[in-house]
C-alpha positions, 0 to 999 in steps of 0.5 A, spaced: 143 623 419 148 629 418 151 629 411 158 631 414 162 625 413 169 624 414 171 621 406 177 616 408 172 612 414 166 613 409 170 608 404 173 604 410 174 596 407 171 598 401 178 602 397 181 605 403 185 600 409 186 603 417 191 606 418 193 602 423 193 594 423 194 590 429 190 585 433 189 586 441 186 580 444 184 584 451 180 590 453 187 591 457 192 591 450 186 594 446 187 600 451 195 600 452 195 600 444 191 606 442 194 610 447 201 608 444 199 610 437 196 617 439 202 618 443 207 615 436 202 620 432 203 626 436 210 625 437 211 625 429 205 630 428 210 636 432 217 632 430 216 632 422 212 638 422 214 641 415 218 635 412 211 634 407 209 628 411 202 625 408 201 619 412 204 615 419 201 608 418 203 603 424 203 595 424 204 590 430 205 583 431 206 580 437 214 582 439 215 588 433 211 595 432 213 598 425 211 605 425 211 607 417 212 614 414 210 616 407 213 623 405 215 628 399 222 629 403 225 623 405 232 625 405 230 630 410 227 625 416 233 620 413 239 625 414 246 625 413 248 616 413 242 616 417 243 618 422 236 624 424 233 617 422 236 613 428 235 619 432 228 619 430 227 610 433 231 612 440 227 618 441 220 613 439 223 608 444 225 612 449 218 615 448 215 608 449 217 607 456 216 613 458 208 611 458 209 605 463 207 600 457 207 592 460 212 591 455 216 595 449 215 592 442 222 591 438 222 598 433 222 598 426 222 604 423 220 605 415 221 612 410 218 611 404 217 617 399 211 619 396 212 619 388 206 624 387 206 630 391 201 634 387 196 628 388 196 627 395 192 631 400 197 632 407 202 635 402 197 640 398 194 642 405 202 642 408 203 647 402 198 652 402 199 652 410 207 654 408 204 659 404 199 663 408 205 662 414 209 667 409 204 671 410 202 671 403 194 672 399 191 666 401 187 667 395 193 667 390 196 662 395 189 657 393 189 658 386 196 657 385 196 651 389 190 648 385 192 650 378 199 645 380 194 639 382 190 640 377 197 640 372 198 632 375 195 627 371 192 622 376 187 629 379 180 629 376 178 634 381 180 639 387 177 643 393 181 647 398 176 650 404 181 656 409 177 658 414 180 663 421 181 671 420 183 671 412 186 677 410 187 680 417 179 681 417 176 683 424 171 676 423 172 669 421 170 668 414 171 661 410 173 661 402 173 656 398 175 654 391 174 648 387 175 645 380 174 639 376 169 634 381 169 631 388 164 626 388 163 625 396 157 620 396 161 615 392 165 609 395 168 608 389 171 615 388 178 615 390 178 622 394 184 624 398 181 628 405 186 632 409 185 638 415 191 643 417 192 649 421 195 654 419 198 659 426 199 666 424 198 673 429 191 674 428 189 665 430 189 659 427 186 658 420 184 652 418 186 649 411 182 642 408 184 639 401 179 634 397 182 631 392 178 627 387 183 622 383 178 617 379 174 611 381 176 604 384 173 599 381 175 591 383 179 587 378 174 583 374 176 575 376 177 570 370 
């Protein structure tokens, strides 16, 4: 068996809820509603690019689909009264009835910000994406991100992996660096996992990000 594992579907229904939450029924809805959620993902993955999006989680009921968006800038997806975020519902609406859907849910949309940004790995890796695409050294890019992690409180061990044509070297390479713990095989390790991609002239570069942000143990009954 590999030892590659991806760390949130490793502790699935143990610390960690799926991302998204709904119940088909039928093969038939099954299908129309992943199709849906990849469409919503991707829309808002090139939407939202550079607004420190952490994490898109999706709920249905029967009549009603809530699209949830966790960011470190709020104020930027909301707008001015409000109103970038109402463009951003019609858009989704809009986009929903192009995919010829049986029918299209009510939409709610919810912005909520993350109070840790330092904590949370999309954001970290959103960071260090920034700054490789400044064209500044990836290795002071990566120690100064990780020096900021390891000032919060709630972090007990980070590693963060680039990968691509660093450096503008003539051949891949990967470098890593890492502090404090990241222990993989535990499931009650709380450990934040994320992947970006950095586009620079030479390719793509490739940023992973583990955060290790102590155990999760149960609340003991009385």
């Amino acid at each position: 068996m590999t030892k590659i594992v991806h760390p949130y579907a490793h502790r699935l229904g143990i610390i960690r809820d799926w991302k998204s939450r709904w119940y088909a029924g039928s093969a038939k809805k099954m299908r129309e509603f992943v199709k849906t959620d990849a469409a919503l993902r991707g829309f808002l993955a090139k939407r939202l690019k550079g607004n420190y999006v952490s994490n898109i989680e999706i709920e249905r009921s029967q009549k009603d689909l809530r699209v949830q968006i966790h960011t470190a800038r709020p104020g930027m997806i909301i707008g001015r009264s409000g109103e970038s975020a109402t463009k951003l519902k019609k858009d989704l609406v809009q986009l929903m009835k192009t995919l010829k859907l049986t029918s299209v849910p009510q939409m709610h949309l919810d912005i909520i910000e993350v109070r840790s940004p330092e904590s949370n790995s999309a954001i970290v890796a959103a960071m260090v994406v920034e700054g490789l695409e400044k064209r500044m050294p990836f290795r002071r890019v990566m120690k100064q991100t990780i020096d900021k992690v390891m000032a919060n409180r709630d972090v007990k061990g980070v590693r963060i992996a680039v990968s691509g044509m660093l450096g503008a070297a003539s051949m891949s390479r990967k470098e890593e660096l890492k502090k404090g713990r990241i222990p993989l095989q535990t499931f009650r390790a709380d450990i934040d996992y994320a992947h970006d991609e950095a586009q620079l002239p030479l390719g793509t570069i490739g940023v992973t990000v583990w955060i290790y942000k102590g155990d999760v143990f149960a609340e003991r009954t009385k």
